[in-house]
Structures are given as structure tokens and as C-alpha cells.
Residue frames as a rotation matrix with the C-alpha (Angstrom) as fourth column:
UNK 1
0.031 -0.980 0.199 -62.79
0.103 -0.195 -0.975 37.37
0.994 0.050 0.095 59.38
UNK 2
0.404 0.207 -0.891 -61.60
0.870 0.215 0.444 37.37
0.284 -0.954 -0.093 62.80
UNK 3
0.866 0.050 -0.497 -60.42
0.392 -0.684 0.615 40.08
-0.310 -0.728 -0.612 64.74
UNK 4
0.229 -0.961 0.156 -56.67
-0.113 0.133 0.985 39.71
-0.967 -0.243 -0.078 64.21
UNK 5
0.167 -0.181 0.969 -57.36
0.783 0.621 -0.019 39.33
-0.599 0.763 0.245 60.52
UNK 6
-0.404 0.020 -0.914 -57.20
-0.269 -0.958 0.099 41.72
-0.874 0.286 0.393 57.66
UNK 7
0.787 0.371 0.493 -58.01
0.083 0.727 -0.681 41.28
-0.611 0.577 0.542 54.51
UNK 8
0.044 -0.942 -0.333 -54.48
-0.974 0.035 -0.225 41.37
0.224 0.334 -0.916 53.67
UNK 9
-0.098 -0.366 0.925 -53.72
-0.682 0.702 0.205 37.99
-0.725 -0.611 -0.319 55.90
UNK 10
-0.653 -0.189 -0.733 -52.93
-0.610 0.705 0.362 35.31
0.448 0.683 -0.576 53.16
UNK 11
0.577 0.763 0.292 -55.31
-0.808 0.479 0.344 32.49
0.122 -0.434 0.893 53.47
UNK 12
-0.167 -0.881 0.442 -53.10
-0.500 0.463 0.732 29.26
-0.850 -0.098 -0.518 54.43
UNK 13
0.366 -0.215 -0.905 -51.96
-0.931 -0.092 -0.354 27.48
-0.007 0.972 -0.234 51.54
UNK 14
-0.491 -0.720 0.491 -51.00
-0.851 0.518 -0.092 24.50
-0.188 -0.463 -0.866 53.06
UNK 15
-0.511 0.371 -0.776 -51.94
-0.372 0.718 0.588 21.04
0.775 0.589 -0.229 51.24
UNK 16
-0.436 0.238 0.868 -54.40
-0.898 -0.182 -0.401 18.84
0.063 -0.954 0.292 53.24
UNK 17
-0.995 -0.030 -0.095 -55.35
-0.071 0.884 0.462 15.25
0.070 0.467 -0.882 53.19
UNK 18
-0.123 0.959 0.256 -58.98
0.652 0.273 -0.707 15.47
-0.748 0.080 -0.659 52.15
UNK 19
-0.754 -0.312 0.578 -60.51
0.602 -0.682 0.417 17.52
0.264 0.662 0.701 49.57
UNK 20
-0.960 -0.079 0.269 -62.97
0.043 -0.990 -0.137 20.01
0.278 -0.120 0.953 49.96
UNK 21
-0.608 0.787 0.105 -66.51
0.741 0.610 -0.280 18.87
-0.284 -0.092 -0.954 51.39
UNK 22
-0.258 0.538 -0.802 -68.14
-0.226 -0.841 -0.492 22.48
-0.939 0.055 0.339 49.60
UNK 23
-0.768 0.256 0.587 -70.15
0.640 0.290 0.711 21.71
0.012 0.922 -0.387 46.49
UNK 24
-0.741 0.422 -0.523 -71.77
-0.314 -0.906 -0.285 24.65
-0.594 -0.047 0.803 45.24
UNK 25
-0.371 0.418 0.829 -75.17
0.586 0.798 -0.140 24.43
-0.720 0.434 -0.541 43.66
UNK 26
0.333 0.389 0.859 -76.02
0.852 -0.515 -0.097 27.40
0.405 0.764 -0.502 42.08
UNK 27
-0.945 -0.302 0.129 -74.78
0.148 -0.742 -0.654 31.40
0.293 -0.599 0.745 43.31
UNK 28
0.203 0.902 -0.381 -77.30
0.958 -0.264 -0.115 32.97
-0.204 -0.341 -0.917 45.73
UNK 29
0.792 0.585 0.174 -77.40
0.610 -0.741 -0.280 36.23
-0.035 0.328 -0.944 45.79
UNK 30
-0.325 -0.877 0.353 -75.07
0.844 -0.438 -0.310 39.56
0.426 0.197 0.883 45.55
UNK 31
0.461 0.588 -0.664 -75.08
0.886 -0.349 0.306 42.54
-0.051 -0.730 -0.682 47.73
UNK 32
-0.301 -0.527 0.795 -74.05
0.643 -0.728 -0.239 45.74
0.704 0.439 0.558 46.28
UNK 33
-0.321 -0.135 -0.937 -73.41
0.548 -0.834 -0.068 49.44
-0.772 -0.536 0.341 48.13
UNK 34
-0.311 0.175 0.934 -74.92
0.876 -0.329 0.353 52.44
0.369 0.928 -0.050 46.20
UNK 35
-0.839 -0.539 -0.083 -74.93
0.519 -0.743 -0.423 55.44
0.166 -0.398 0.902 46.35
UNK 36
-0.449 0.861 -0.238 -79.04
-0.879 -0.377 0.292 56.55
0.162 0.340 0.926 45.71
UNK 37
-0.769 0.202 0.607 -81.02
-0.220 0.807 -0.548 53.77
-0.600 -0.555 -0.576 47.71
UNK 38
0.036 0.996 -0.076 -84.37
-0.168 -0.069 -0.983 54.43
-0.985 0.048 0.165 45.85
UNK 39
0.078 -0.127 -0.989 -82.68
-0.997 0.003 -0.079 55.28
0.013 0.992 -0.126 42.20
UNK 40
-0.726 -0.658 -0.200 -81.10
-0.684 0.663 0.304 51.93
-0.067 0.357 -0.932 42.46
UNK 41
-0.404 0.795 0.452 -84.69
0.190 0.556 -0.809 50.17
-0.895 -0.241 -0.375 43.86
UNK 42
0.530 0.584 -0.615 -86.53
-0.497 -0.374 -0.783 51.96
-0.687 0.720 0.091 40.65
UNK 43
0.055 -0.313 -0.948 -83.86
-0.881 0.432 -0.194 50.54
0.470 0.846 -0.252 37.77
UNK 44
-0.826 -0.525 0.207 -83.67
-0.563 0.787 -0.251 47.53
-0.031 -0.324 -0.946 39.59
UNK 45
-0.330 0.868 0.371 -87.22
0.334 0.475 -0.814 46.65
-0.883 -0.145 -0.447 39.77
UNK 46
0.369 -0.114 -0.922 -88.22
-0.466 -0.881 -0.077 49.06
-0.804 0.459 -0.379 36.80
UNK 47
0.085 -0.615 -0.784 -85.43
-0.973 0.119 -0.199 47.72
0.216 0.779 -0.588 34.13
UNK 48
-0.464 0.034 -0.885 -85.35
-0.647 0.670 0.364 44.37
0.606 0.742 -0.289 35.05
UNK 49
0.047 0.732 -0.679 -88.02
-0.343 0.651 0.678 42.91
0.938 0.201 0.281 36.38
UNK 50
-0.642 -0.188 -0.743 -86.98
0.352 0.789 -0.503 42.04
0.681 -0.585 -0.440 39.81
UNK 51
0.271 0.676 0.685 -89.35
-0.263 -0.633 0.728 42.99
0.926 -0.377 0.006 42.59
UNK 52
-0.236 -0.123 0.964 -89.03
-0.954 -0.160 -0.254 43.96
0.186 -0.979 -0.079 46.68
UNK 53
0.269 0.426 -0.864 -89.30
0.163 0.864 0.477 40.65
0.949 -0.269 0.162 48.80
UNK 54
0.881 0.417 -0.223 -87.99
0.386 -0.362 0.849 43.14
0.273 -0.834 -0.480 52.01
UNK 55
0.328 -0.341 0.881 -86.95
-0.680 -0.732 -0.030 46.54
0.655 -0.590 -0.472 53.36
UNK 56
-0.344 -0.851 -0.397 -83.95
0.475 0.208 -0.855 45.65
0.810 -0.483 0.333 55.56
UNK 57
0.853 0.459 -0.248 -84.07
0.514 -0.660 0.547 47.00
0.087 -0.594 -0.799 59.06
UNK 58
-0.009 -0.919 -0.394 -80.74
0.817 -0.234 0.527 48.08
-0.576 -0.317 0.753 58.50
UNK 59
0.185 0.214 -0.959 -81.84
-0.335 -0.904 -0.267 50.37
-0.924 0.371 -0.095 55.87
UNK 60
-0.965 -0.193 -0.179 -81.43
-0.250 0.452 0.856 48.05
-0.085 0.871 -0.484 52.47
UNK 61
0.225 0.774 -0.592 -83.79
-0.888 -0.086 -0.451 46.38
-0.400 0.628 0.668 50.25
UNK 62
-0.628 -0.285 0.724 -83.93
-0.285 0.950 0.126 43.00
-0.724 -0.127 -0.678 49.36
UNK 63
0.168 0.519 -0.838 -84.97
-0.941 -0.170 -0.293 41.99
-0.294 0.838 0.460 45.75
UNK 64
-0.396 -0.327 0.858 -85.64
0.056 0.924 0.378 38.80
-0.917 0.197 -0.347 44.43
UNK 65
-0.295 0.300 -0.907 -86.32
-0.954 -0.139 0.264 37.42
-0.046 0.944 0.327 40.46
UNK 66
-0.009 -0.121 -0.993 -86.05
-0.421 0.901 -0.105 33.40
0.907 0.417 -0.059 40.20
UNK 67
0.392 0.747 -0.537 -87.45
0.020 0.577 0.817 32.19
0.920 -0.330 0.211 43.91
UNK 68
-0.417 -0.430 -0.801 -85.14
0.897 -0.054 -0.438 32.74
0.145 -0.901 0.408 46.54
UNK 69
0.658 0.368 -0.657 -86.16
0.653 -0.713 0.255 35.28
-0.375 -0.597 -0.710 49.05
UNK 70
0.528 -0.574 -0.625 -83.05
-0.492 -0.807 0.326 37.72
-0.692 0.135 -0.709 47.50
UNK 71
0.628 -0.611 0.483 -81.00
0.773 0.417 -0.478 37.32
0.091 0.674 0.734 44.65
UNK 72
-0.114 -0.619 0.777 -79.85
0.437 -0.734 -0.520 40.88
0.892 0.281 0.354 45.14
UNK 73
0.372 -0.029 -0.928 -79.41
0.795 -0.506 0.335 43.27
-0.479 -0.862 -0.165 48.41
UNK 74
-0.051 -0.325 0.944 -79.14
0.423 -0.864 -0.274 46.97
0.905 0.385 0.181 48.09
UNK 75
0.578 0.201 -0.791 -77.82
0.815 -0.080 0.574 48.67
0.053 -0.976 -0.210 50.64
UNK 76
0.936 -0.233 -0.262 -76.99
-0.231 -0.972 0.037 52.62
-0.264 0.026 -0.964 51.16
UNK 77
-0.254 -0.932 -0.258 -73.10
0.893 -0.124 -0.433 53.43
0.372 -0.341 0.864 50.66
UNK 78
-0.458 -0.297 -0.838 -71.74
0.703 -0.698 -0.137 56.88
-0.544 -0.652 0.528 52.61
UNK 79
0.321 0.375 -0.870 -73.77
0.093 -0.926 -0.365 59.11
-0.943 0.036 -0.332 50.22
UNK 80
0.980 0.169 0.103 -73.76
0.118 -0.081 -0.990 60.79
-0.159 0.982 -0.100 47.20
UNK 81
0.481 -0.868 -0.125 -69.55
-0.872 -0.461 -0.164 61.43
0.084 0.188 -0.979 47.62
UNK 82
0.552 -0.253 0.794 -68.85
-0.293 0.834 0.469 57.93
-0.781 -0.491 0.387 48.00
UNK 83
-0.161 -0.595 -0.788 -65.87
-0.851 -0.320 0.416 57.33
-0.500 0.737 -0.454 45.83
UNK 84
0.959 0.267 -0.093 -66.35
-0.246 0.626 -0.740 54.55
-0.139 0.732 0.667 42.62
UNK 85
0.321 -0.803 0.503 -63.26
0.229 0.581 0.781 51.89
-0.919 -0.136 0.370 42.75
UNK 86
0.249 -0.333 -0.909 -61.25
-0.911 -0.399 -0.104 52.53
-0.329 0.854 -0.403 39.43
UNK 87
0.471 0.458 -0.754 -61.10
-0.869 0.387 -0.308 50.27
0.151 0.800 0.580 36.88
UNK 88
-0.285 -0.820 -0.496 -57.82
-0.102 0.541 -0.835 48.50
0.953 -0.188 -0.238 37.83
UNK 89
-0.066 0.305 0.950 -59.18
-0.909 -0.412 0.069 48.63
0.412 -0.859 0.304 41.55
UNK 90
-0.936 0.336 -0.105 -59.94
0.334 0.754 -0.566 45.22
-0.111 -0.565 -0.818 44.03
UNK 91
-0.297 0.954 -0.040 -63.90
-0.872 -0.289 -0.395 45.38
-0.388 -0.083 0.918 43.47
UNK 92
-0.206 0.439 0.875 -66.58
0.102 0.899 -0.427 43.49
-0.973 0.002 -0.230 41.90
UNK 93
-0.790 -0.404 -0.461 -66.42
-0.271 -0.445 0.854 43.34
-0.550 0.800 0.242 38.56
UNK 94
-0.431 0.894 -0.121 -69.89
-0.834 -0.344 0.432 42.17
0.345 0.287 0.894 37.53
UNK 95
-0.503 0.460 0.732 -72.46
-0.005 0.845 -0.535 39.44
-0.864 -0.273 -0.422 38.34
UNK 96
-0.833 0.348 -0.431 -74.49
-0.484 -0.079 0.872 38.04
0.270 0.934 0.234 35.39
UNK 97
-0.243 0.947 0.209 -78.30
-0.560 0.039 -0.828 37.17
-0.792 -0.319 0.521 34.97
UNK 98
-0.768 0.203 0.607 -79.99
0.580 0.623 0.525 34.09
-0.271 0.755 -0.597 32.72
UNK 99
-0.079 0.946 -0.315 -82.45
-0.648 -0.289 -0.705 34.98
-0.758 0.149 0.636 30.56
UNK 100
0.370 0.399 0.839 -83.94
-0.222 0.915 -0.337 32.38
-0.902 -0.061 0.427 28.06
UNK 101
0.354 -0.299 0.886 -82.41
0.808 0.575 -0.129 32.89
-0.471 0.762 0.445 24.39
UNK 102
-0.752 -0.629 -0.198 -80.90
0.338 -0.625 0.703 35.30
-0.566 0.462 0.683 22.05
UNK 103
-0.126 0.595 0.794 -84.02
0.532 -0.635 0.560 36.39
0.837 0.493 -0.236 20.34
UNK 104
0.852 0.022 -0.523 -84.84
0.412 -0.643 0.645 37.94
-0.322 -0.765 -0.557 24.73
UNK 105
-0.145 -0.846 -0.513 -81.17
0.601 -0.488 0.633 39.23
-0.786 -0.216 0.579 24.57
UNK 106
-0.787 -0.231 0.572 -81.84
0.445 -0.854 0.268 41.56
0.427 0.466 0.775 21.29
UNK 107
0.184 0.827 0.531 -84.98
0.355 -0.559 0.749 42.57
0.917 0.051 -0.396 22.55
UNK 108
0.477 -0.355 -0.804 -83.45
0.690 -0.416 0.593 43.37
-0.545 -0.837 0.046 26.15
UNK 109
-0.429 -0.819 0.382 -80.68
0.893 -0.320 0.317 45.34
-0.137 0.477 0.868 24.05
UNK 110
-0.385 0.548 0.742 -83.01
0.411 -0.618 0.670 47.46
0.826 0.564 0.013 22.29
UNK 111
0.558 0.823 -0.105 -85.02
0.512 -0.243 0.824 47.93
0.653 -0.513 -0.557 25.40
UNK 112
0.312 -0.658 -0.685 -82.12
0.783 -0.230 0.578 48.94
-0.538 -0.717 0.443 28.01
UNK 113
-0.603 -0.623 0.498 -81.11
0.790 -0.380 0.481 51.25
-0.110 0.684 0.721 24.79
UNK 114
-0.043 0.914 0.404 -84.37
0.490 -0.333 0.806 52.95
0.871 0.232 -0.433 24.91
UNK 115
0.573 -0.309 -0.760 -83.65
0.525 0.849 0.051 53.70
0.629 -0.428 0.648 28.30
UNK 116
0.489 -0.826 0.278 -80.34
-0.794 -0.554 -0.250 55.29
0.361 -0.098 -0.927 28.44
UNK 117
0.784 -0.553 0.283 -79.30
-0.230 0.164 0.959 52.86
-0.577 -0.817 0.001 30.30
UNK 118
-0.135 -0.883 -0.449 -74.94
-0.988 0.084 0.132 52.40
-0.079 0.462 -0.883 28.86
UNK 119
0.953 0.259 0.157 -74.19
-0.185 0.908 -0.376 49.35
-0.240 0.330 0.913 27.06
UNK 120
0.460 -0.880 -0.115 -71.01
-0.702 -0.440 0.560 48.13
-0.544 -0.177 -0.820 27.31
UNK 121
-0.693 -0.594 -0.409 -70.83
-0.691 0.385 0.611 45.14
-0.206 0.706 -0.677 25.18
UNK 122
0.889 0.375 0.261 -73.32
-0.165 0.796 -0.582 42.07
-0.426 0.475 0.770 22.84
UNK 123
0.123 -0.487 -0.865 -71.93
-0.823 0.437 -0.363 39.79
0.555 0.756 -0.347 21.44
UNK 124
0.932 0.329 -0.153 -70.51
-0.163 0.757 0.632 36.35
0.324 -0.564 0.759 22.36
UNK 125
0.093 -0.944 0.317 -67.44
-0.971 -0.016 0.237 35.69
-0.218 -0.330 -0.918 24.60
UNK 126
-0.221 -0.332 -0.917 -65.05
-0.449 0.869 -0.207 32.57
0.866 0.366 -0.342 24.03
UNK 127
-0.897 -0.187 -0.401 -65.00
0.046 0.862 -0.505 30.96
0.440 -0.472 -0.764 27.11
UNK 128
-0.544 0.795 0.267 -68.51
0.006 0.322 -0.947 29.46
-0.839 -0.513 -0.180 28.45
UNK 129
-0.895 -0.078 0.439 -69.52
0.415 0.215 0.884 30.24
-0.163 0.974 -0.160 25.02
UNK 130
0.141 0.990 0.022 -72.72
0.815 -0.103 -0.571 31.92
-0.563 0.098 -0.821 25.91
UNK 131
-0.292 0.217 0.932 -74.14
0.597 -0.720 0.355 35.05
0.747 0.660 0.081 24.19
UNK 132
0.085 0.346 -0.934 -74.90
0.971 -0.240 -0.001 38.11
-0.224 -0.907 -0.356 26.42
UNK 133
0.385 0.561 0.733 -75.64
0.515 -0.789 0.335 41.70
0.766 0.249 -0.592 26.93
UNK 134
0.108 -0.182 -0.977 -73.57
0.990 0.108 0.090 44.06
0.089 -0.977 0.191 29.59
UNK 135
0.056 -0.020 0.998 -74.41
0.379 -0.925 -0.040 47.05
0.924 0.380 -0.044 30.73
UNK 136
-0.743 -0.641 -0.194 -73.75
0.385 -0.171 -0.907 49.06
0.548 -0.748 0.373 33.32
UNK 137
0.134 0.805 -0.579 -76.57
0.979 -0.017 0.202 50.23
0.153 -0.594 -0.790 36.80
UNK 138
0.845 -0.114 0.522 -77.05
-0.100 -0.993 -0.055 53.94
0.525 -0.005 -0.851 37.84
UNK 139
0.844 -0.536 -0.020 -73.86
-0.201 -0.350 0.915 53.15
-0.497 -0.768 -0.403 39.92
UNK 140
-0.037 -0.864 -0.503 -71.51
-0.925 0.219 -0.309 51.63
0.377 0.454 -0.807 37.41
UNK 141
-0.144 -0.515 0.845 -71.97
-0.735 0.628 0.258 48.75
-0.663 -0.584 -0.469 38.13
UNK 142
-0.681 -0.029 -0.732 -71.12
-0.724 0.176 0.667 46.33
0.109 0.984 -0.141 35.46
UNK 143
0.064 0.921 0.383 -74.19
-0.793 0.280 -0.541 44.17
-0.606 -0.270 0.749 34.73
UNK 144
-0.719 -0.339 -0.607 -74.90
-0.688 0.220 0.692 40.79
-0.101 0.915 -0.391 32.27
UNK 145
0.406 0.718 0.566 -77.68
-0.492 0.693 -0.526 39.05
-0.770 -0.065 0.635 31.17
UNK 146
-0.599 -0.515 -0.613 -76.90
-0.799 0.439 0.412 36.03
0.057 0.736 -0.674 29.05
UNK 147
0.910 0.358 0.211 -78.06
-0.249 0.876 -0.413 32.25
-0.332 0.323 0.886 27.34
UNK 148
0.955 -0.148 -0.257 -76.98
-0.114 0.617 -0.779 29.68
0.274 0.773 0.572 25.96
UNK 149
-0.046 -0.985 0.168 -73.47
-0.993 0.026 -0.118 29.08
0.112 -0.172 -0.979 28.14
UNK 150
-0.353 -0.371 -0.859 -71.67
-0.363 0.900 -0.240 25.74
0.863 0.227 -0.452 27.82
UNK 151
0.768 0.267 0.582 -72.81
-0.636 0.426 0.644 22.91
-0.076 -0.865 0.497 30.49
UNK 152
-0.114 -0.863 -0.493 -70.25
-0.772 0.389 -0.503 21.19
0.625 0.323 -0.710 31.74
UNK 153
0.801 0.392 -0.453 -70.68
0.093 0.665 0.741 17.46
0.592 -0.636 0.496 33.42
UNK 154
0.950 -0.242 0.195 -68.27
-0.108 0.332 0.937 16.48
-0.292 -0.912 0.289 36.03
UNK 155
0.267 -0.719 0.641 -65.77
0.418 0.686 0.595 15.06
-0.868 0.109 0.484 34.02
UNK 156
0.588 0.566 0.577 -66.07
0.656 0.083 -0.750 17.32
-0.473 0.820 -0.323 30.92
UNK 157
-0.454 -0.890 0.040 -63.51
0.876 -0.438 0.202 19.46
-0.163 0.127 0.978 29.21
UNK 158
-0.056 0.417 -0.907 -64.19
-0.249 -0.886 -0.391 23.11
-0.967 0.204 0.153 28.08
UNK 159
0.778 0.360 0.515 -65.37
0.543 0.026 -0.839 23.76
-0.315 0.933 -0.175 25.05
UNK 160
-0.255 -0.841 0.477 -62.09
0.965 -0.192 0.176 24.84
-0.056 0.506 0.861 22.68
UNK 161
0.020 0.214 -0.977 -61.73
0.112 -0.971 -0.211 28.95
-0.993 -0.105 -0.044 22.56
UNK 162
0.254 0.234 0.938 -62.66
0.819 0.463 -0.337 29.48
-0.514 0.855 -0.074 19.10
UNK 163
-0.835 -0.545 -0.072 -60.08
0.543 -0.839 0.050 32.50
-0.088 0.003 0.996 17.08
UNK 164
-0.425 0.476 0.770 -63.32
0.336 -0.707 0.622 34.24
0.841 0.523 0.140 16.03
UNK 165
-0.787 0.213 -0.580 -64.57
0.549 -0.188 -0.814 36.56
-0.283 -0.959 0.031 18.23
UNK 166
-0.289 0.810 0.509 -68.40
0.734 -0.154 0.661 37.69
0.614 0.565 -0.550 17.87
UNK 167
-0.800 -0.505 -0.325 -68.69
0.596 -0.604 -0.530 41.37
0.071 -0.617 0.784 19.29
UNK 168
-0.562 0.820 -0.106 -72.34
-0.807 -0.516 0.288 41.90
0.181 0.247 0.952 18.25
UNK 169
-0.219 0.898 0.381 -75.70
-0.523 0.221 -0.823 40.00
-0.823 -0.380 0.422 18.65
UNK 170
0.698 0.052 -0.714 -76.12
-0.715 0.015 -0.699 40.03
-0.025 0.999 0.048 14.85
UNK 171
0.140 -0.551 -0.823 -72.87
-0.827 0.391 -0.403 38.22
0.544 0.737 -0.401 14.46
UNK 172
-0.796 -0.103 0.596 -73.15
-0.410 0.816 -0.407 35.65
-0.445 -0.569 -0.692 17.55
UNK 173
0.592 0.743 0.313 -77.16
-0.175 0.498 -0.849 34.71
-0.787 0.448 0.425 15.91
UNK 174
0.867 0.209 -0.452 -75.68
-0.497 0.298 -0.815 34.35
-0.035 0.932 0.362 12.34
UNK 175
-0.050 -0.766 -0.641 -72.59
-0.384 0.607 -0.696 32.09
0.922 0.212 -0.324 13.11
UNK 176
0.761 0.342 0.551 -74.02
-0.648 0.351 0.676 29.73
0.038 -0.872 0.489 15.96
UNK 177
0.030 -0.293 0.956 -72.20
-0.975 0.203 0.093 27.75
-0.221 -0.934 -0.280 17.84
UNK 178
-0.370 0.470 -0.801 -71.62
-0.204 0.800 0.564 23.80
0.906 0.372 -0.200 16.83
UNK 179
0.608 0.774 0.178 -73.92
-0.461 0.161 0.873 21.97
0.647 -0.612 0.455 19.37
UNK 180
0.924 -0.381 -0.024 -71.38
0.243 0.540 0.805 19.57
-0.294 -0.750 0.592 20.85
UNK 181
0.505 -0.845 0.173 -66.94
-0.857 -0.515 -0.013 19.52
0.100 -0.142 -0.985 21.11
């Protein structure tokens, strides 16, 4: 943002005669604020699996899982009074994590349950069609590990939203998915 901006300032809207030369290839990484620098390092490394790849000099922590140098950044917020956006709030509302199949996702379940750590929903969701697990970090923040989500080519519709909705593990494994649309 520039000076003169806010993050009010509309972005222009105005049609242009090219399209867009950005082609994303995959998300890099996500940088969250927390309130308990270390707690968050411990469940983060700790609960899943990711490990230090380097102490900021700004005072963060850089964690990586799947080869980039970060996938995550943790970095202080204002302390332990630092207020938590409300539900309806402008925020980030979660970031999600592969893992390889739905037999890993009950056994994550079970394991994050062991834990404490809060579980906020299993099961599968209509659109992308994957299966997944979401729970929440010592800050609230809303987490997801999932498989199995729809690839789409270039040209490829979604996959139809299907009326049944599977709100458990148990009931996304015993009514799979058809392979193709």
C-alpha cells in the first residue's frame, strides 16, 4: 500500500485490455500474529509436525513442513491483551494443510483429540469435495488438514454440490465420492 492508501481505498475496477499475466502455482506461506510466541512454536512444531527453518530478527519464527524455507511465520502480537477479531470480523478465517488420505485424517482426529486441542468440524464439505479435519491453534485460529479435494484442469467444471452433506469422517469413508462428474 502506498502512503495515501488505506485499506479502505477501493481497488480500481476499471476493465483493461489484457488479462492478467499472474498464474499462481501453489500458496506459499501464511503469517499469523499470536499472542504466546513460544506456546504457538511448541503446538506448531509439537502437533503438527512442522519444524524451525529460522528465528526472525524481528522477533518471529519461521516454520516450514513440505520444502520451502516457510510455509508458516509466527510472529508476536501486542501481548497477552491483544484483542481476538469476532467471528463476523475482517480476519483470516483459516488456511488448510494436505495430508495424504482419510485413513491419516481419522488418525490425526483422534490424535489432536488426545491433546485437547478443539475440534471444530470432520467430515466432508460440498464444494472441492475433499474430506478434512478443522480445528482450532492455542490462538483460535481456525486450522484444516484435508485429502482427496477435486482437481480441476483448465477448462474443467466443478464437480456438482451434492444435497447430502457428510458431517463426520465415518460418514464421508462409508459413502465415497464417485471418481469422475
Amino acid at each position: 500500500m502506498t502512503p495515501t492508501q488505506s485499506a479502505e481505498t477501493p481497488i480500481s475496477a476499471q476493465p483493461v485490455a489484457r488479462n492478467s499475466p499472474i498464474h499462481i502455482k501453489k500458496l506459499g506461506h501464511v503469517v499469523i500474529q499470536v499472542r504466546d510466541l513460544q506456546r504457538s512454536v511448541r503446538f506448531y512444531t509439537e502437533v503438527l509436525n512442522f519444524r524451525v527453518s529460522d528465528d526472525a530478527t524481528s522477533g518471529g519464527v519461521f516454520l516450514t513442513a513440505v520444502g520451502d524455507h516457510h510455509t508458516i511465520g509466527l510472529f508476536p502480537s501486542d501481548g497477552e491483551n491483544a484483542e481476538v477479531p469476532s467471528k463476523g470480523a475482517i480476519r483470516l478465517h483459516h488456511f488448510a494443510m494436505l495430508v495424504g488420505s482419510v485413513e491419516e485424517l481419522f488418525d490425526i482426529r483422534d490424535y489432536l483429540k488426545e491433546r485437547g486441542v478443539p475440534i471444530v468440524w470432520d467430515g466432508r464439505r460440498a464444494m472441492g469435495g475433499h474430506t478434512s479435519v478443522e480445528f482450532l491453534d492455542p490462538d483460535g485460529y481456525h486450522l484444516e488438514v484435508y485429502c482427496d479435494m477435486d482437481q480441476l484442469g483448465p477448462d474443467q467444471p466443478s464437480r456438482p454440490r451434492s444435497p447430502a452433506k457428510f458431517d463426520s469422517l465415518e460418514k464421508s469413508r462409508d459413502n465415497p465420492k464417485p471418481p469422475t462428474w
